[in-house]
LOLUMRO-640108 format. One record per residue (C-alpha): residue in three letters; residue number from 1; x, y, z. Coordinates in Angstrom, 2 decimals. Layout:
! residues N
R  res    n       px       py       pz
R  ALA  NUM        X        Y        Z
...
! end
This chain:
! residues 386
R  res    n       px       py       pz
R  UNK    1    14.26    19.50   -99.51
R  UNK    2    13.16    21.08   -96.31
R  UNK    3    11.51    18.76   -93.82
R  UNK    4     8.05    19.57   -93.58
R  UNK    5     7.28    20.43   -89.68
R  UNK    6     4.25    18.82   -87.49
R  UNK    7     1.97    21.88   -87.22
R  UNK    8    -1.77    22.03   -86.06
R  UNK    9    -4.33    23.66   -88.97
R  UNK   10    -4.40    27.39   -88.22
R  UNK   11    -7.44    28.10   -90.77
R  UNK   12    -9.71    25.66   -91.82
R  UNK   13   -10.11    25.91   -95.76
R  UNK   14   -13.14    27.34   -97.05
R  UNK   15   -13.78    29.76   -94.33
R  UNK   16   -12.51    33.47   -93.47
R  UNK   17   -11.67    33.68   -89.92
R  UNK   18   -11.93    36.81   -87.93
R  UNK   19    -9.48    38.47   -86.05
R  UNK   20    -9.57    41.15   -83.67
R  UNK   21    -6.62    42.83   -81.30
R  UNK   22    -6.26    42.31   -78.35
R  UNK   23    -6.01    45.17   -75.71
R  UNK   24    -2.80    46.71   -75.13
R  UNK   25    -2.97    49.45   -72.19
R  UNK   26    -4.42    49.23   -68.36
R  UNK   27    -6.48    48.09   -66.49
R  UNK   28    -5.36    44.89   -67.28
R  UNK   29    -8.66    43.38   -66.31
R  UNK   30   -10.49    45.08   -69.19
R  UNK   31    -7.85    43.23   -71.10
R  UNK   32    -8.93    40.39   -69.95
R  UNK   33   -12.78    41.14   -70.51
R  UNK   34   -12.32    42.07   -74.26
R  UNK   35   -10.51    38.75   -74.79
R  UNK   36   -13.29    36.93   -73.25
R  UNK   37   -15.94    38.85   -74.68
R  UNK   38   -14.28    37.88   -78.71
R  UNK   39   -13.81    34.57   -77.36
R  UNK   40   -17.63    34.20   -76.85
R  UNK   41   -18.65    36.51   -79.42
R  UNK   42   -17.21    33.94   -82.31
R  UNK   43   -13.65    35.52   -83.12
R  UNK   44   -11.19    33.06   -84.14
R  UNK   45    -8.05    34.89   -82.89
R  UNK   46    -6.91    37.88   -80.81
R  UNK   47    -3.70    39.42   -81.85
R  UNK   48    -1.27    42.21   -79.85
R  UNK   49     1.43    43.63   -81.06
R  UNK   50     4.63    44.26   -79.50
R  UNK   51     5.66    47.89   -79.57
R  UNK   52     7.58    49.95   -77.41
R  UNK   53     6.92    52.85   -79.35
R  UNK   54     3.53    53.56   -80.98
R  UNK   55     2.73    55.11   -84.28
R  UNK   56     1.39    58.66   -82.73
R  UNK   57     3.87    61.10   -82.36
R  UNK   58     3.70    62.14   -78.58
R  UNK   59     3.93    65.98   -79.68
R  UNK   60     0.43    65.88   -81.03
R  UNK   61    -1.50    63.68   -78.33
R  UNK   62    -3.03    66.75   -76.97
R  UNK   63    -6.98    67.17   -76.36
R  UNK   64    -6.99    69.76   -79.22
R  UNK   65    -6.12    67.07   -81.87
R  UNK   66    -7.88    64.04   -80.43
R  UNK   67   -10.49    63.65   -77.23
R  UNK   68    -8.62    60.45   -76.49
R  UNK   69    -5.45    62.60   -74.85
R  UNK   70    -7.78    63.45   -71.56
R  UNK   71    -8.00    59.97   -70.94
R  UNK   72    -4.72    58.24   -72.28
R  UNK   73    -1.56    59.76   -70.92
R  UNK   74     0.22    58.92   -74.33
R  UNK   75     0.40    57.29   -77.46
R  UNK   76     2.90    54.93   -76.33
R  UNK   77     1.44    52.62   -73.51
R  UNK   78     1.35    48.98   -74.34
R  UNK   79     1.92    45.80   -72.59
R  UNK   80     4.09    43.40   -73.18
R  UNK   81     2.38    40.41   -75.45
R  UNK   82     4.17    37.69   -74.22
R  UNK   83     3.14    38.23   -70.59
R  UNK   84    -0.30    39.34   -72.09
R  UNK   85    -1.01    36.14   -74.05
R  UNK   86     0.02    34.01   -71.10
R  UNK   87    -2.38    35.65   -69.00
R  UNK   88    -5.82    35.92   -71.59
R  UNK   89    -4.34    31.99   -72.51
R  UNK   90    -5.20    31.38   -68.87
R  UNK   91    -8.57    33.01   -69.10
R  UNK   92    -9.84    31.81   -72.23
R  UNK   93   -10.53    28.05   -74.09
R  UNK   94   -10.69    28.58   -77.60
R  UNK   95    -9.71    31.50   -79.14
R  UNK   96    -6.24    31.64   -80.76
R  UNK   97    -4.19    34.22   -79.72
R  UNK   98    -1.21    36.13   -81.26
R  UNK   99     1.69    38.03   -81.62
R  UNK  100     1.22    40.49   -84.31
R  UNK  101     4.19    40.63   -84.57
R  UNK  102     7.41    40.74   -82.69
R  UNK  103    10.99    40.91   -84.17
R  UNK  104    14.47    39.00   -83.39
R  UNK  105    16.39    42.08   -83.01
R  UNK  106    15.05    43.17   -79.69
R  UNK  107    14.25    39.35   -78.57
R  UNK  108    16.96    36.98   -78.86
R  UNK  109    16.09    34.05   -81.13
R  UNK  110    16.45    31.45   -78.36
R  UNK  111    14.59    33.10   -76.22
R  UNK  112    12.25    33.64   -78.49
R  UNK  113    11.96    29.87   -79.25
R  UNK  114    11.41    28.91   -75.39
R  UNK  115     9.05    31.55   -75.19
R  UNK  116     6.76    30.70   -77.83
R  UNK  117     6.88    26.67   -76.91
R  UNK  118     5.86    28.15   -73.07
R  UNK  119     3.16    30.13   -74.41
R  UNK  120     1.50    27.45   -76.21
R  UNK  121     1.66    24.77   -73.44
R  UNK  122    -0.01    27.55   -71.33
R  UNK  123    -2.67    28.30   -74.05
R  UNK  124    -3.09    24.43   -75.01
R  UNK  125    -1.84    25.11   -78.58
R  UNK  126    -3.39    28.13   -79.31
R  UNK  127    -0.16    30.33   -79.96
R  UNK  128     0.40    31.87   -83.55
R  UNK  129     3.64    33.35   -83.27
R  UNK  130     3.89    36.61   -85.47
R  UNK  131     7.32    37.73   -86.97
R  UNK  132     8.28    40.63   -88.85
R  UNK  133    11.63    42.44   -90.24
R  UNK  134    11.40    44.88   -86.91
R  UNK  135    10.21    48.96   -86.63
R  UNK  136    12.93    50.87   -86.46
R  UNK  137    10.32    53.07   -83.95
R  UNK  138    11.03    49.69   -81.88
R  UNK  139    14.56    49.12   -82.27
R  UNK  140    17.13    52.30   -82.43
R  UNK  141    16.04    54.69   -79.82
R  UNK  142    16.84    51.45   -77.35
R  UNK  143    20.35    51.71   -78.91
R  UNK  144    19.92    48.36   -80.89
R  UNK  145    21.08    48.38   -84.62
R  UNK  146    18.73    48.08   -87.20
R  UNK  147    21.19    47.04   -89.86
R  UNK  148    20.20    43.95   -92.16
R  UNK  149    16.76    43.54   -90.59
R  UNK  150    15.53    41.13   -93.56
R  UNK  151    18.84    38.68   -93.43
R  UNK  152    18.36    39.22   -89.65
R  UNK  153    14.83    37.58   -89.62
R  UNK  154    16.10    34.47   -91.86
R  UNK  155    18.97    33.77   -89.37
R  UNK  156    16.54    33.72   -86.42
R  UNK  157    14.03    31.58   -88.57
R  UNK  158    17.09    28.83   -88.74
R  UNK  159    17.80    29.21   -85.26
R  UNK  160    14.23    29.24   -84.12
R  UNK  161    13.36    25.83   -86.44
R  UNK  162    16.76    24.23   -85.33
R  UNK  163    16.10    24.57   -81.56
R  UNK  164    12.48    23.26   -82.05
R  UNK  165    13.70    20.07   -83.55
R  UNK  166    16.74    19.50   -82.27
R  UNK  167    14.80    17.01   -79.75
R  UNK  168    16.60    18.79   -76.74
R  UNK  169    19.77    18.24   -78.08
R  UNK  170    23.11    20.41   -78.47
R  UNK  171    22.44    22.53   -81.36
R  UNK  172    25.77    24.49   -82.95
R  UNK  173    25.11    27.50   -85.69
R  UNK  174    27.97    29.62   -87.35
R  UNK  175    26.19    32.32   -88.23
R  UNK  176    26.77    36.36   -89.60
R  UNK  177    24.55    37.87   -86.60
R  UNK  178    24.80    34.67   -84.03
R  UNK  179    26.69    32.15   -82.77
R  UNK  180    25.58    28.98   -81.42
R  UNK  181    27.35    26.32   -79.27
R  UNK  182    26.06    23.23   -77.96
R  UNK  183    22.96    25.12   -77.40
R  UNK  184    20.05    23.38   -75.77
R  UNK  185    16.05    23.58   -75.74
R  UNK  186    15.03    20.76   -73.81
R  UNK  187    11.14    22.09   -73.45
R  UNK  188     9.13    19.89   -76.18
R  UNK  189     6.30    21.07   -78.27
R  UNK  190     2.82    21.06   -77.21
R  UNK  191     1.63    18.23   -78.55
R  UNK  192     4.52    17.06   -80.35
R  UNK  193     3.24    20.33   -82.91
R  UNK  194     5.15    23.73   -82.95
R  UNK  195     3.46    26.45   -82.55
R  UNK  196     2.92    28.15   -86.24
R  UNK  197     4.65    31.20   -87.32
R  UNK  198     3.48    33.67   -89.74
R  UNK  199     5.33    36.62   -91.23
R  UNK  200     4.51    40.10   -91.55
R  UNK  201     5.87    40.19   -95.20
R  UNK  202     5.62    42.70   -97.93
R  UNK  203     8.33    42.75  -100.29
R  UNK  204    10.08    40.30  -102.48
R  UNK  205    12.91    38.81   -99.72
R  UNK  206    10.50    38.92   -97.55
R  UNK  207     8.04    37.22   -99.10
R  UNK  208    10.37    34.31   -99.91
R  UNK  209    11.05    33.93   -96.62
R  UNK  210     7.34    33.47   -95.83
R  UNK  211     7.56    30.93   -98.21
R  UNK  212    10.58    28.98   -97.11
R  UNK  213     9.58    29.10   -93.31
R  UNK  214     6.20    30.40   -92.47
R  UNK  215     2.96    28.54   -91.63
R  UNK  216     1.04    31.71   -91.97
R  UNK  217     1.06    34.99   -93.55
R  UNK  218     0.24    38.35   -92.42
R  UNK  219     0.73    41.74   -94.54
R  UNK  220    -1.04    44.74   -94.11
R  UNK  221    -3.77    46.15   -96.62
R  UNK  222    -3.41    45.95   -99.88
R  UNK  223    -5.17    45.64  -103.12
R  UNK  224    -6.68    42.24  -104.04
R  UNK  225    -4.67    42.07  -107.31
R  UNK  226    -1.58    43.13  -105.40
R  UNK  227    -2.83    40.33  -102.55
R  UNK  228    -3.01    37.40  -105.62
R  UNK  229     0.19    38.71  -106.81
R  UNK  230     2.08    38.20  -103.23
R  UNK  231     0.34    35.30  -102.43
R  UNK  232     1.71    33.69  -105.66
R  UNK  233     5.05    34.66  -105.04
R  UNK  234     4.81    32.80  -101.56
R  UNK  235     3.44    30.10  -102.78
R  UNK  236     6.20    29.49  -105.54
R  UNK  237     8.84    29.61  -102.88
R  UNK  238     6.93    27.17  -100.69
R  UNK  239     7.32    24.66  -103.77
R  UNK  240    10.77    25.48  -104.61
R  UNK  241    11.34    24.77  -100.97
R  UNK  242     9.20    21.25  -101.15
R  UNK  243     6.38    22.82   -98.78
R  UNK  244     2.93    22.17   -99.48
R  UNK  245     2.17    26.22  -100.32
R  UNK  246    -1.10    25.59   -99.53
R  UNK  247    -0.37    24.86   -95.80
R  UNK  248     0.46    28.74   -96.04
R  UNK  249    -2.23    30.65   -94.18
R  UNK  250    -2.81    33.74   -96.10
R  UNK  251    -4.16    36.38   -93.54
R  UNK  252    -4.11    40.01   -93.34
R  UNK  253    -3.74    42.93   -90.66
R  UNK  254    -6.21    46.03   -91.91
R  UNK  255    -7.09    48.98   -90.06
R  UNK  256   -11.11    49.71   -90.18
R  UNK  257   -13.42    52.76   -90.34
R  UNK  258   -16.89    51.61   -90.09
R  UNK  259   -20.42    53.58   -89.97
R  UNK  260   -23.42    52.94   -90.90
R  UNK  261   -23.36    56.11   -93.37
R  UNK  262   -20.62    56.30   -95.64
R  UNK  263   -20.70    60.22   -95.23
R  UNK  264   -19.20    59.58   -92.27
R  UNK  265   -16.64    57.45   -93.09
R  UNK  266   -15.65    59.89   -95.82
R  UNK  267   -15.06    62.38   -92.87
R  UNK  268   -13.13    60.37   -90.78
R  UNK  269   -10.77    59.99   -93.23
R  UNK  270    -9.44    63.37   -92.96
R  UNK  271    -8.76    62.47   -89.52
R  UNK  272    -5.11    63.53   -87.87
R  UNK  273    -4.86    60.20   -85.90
R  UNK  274    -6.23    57.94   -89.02
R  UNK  275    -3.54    59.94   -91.41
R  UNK  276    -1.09    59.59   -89.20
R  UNK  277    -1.26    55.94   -89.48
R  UNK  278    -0.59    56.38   -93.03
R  UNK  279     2.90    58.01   -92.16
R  UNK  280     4.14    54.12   -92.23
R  UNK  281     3.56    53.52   -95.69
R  UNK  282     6.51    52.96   -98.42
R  UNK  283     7.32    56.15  -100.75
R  UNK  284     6.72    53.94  -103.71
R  UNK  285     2.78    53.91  -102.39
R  UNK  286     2.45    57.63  -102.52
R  UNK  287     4.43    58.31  -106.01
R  UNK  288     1.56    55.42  -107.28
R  UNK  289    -0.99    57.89  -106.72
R  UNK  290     0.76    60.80  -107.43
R  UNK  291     1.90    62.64  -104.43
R  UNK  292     5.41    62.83  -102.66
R  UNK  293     5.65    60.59   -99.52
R  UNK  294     5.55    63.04   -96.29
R  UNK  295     9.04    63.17   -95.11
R  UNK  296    10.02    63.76   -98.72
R  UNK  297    12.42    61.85  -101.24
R  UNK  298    14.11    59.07   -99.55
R  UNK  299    11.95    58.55   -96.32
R  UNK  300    10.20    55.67   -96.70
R  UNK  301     7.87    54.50   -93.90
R  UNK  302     8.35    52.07   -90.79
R  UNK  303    11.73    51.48   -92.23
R  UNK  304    12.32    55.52   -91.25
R  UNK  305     9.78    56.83   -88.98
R  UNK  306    10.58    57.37   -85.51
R  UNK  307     7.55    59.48   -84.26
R  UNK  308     9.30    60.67   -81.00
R  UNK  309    11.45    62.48   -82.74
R  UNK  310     9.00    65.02   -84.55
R  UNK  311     7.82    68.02   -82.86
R  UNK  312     4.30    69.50   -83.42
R  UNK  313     4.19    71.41   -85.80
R  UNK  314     6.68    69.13   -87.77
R  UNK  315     4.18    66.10   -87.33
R  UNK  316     1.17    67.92   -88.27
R  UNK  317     2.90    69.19   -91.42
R  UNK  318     4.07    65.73   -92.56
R  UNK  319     0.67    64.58   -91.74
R  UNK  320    -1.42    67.21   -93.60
R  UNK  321     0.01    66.11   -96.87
R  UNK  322    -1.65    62.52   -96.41
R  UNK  323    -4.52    62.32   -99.02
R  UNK  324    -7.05    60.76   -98.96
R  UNK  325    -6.65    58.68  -101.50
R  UNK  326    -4.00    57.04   -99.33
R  UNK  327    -6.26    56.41   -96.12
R  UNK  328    -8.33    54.80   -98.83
R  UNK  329    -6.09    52.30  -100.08
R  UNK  330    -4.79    51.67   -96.20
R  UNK  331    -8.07    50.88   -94.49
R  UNK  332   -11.23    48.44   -95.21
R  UNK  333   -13.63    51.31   -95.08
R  UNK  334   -17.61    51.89   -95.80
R  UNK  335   -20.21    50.28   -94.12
R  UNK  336   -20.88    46.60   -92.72
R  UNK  337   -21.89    45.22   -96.01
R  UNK  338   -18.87    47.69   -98.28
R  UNK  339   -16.78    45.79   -95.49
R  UNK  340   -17.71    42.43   -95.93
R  UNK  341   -17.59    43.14   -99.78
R  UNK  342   -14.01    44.27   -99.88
R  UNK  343   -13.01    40.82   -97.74
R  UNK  344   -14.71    39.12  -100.01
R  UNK  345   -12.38    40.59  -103.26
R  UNK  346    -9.67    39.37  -101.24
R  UNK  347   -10.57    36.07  -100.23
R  UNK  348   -11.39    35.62  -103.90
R  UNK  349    -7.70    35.79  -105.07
R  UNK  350    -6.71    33.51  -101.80
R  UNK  351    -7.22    35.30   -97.86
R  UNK  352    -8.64    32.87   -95.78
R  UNK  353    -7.38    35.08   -92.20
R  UNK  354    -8.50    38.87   -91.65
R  UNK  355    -7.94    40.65   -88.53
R  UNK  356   -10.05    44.18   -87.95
R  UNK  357    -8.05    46.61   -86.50
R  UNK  358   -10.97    49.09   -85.60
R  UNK  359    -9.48    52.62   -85.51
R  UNK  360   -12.80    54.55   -85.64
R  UNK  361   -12.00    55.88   -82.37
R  UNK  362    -9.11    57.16   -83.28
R  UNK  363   -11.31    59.68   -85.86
R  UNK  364   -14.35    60.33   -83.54
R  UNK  365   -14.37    58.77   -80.09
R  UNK  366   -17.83    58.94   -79.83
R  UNK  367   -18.35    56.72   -82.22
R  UNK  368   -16.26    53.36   -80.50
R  UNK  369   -19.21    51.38   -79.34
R  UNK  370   -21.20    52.04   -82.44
R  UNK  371   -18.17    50.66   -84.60
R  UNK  372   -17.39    47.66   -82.79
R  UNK  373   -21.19    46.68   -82.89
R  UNK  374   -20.96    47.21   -86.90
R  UNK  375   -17.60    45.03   -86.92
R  UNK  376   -19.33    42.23   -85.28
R  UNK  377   -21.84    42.52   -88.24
R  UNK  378   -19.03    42.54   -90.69
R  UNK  379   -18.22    38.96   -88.64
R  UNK  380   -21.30    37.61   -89.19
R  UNK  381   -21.48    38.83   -92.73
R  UNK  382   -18.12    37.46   -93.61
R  UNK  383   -19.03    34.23   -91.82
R  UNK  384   -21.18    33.52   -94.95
R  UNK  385   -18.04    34.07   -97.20
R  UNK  386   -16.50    30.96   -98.52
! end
């Protein structure tokens, strides 16, 4: 039976928290200002993600697809989210803050161990440490190999939990991807409580692993009945593992298109930049609805697509034979209130963590301030959801 680990309550039960991301390109100080202004605004958490590469192909940032280009260099400028979170952590009280989500291909387990214990003494315990399978945007171009990503992600799990409790002292692992001996991690918890970890987890491996390990959970969109389906399989796993499943967070990572008139929103999502987020998406997903994934037979989302590598007219091809129908099932989408309604279908079969990934701009720019006023209605209209 796995030992059950000290951990501090992520989401209180009977509440849906609200997440928002955190920023990710310069100046840094406006960084800074969003994460204070979430902080005092009510939001529970502020989550970055850790990309090298983003989701954009760089061949069609150009001021003839989106207004943004004039203003943004590229599609591909983030900061790092460890250094980020240890600067906000510094500049903020309350507000949790995480990684959403980082891999152990391109960051040693170890490492990533002593950096996660250093982040939450500098944030006072307010670390969630996200963890996924890996990109392979994020992970072959730098001449790493993305080869057994899933059973890669276990063995850094082990390592990770082995290092936290091995009270500082030698730790030796035989394992297929490393090798441990009379390893040390003297730096103790925060606390005496690790910082939690939640997985990015969609399929059935993963998933088990969520169960096994996690202390949170955090796919992106999906149906409610597919949500109550996952969240079941997690569960089980927690029990076969002797965890208390529901110590499981549930959350979920969902891109946004908000307006006040749903006309609008119905516009947006014929939007290049909004489709192209849909390029990430399993095959399986677009043979459910009827169409042939972009890339054709065999390509199947972040597991395959490397947007550098597509030219322009090659990107705006694949991109074109998005449908709609896709965005649809990819995004929380309407109004405030069709928002707050479609969280509310999913906390019913079990989310109790949501983070709004507004990507309005990325239709019409002209619309950003107007959307992130109507998310912080969707806040206060979830707040009432219990």
């Amino acid at each position: 039976m796995m030992r059950e680990r000290a951990r501090r309550e992520v989401a209180p039960r009977g509440r849906i928290e609200i997440g928002a991301p955190g920023g990710i390109m310069p100046p840094f100080e406006k960084v800074l200002q969003q994460a204070q202004r979430a902080e005092a605004k009510g939001y529970d958490a502020i989550w970055w993600p850790c990309h090298l590469m983003g989701w954009h192909p760089q061949a069609i940032w150009r001021p003839e697809i989106t207004p943004l280009a004039q203003t943004q260099a590229n599609a591909d400028t983030y900061f790092d989210p460890v250094a980020t979170i240890a600067a906000v952590g510094a500049h903020t009280t309350r507000i949790r803050l995480g990684i959403g989500v980082t891999d152990v291909i391109r960051r040693h387990p170890a490492m990533l161990a002593q950096a996660a214990l250093t982040l939450d003494h500098i944030t006072r315990g307010r670390l969630i440490l996200g963890l996924g399978s890996g990109e392979r945007l994020n992970i072959t171009p730098y001449g790493l190999d993305f080869d057994h990503p899933v059973s890669r992600l276990e063995e850094g799990l082990k390592i990770i939990r082995r290092l936290w409790e091995s009270g500082g002292r030698p730790v030796d692992f035989e394992g297929r991807f490393w090798r441990l001996e009379s390893a040390v991690l003297g730096l103790s918890p925060y606390e005496g409580q690790y910082p939690p970890i939640w997985i990015a987890a969609h399929g059935p491996r993963m998933l088990r692993l969520t169960g096994q390990y996690a202390d949170g959970w955090l796919p992106t969109k999906m149906t409610p009945a597919e949500y109550g389906e996952r969240l079941a399989q997690i569960r089980q796993a927690a029990r076969e593992a002797g965890r208390d499943p529901e110590a499981i967070t549930p959350g979920m990572l969902a891109y946004v298109l908000v307006d006040e008139n749903r006309a609008a929103v119905a516009r947006m999502m014929d939007a290049v930049l909004v489709k192209a987020l849909c390029l990430l998406l399993p095959a399986d997903i677009f043979a459910r609805f009827g169409y042939e994934a972009p890339f054709g037979p065999g390509v199947s989302g972040f597991h395959d697509y490397i947007p550098a590598r597509f030219g322009y007219a090659e990107a705006l091809a694949a991109i074109q034979r998005v449908p709609r129908e896709i965005v649809a099932y990819f995004t929380l989408h309407g109004t405030p209130e069709d928002i707050a309604e479609q969280i509310q279908a999913l906390a019913e079969v079990g989310l109790r963590h949501i983070v709004l990934w507004n990507i309005t701009p990325f239709a019409d720019p002209a619309r950003t301030r107007a959307s992130f006023q109507a998310l912080d209605r969707v806040r206060a209209l979830v707040s009432a959801i219990a």
